[in-house]
Each structure stands twice: as structure tokens, then as C-alpha cells.
C-alpha positions as CSV (number, residue, x, y, z in Angstrom):
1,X,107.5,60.0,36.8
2,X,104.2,59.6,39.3
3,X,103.8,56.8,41.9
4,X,101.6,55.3,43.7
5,X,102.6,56.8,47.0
6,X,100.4,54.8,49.3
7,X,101.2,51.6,47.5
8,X,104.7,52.0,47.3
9,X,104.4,52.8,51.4
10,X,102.4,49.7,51.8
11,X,105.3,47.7,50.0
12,X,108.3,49.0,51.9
13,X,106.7,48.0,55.4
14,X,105.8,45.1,54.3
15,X,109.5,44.2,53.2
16,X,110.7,45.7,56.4
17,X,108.9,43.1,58.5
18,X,110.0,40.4,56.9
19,X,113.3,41.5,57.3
20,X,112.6,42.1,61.0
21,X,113.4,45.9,60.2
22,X,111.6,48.8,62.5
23,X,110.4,51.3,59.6
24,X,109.4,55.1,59.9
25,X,108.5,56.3,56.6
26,X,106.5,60.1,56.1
27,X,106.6,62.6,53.1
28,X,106.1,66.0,51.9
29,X,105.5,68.0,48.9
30,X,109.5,68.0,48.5
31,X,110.9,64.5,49.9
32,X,110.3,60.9,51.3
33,X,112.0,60.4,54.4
34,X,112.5,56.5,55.6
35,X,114.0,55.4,58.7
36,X,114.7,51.5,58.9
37,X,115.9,50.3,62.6
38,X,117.3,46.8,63.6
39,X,119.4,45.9,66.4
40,X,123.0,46.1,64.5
41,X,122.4,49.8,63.4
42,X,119.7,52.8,61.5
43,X,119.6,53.8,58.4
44,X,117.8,57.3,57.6
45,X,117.8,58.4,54.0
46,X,115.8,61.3,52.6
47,X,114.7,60.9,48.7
48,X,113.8,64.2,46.6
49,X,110.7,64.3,45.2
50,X,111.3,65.9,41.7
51,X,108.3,67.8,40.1
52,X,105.9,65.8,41.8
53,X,103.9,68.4,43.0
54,X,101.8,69.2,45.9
55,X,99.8,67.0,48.5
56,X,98.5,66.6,51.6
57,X,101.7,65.3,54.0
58,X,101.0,61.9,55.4
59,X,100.3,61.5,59.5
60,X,103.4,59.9,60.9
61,X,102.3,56.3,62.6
């Protein structure tokens, strides 16, 4: 399966401010790594990108 990597970053900050949630969220060829911070607590999870092939990493914000 292929996504819209941009969009799909987009959508996930978006939800993260509403929820008054602090979000780091970068890639590379092998994984997406997201970081959501509040005030209770982080969560840091790391998703494998499965045959998705090669890109250009995105620049960290």
C-alpha cells in the first residue's frame, strides 16, 4: 500500500492540535517516527515502512 505521505503528515498535526498534543513527526526510507507530547505524559512510536521504497527524508520542524 502507498500513501500520501505529506497529506497523511498534514492530518496527524492537525489532530494533534486540536487535542492540544505537541507532535514531532519525521521519516525515512525504512520508518515513520511520531512523537506526541502533552503535559500528563509522551508517547514515541516508530511505524515500519514495508516495501515502500526510497525517498528523500523529510527536514525535522
Amino acid at each position: 500500500m502507498r500513501g500520501n505521505f505529506t497529506e497523511m503528515a498534514q492530518s496527524v498535526k492537525d489532530q494533534a492540535e486540536k487535542a492540544g498534543v505537541k507532535l514531532d513527526f519525521t521519516m525515512d526510507s525504512d520508518n515513520v517516527y511520531l512523537v506526541l507530547n502533552d503535559q500528563d505524559g509522551q508517547l514515541v512510536t516508530v511505524l515500519e515502512r514495508r516495501g515502500q521504497g526510497s525517498f528523500l527524508p523529510s527536514a525535522k520542524n
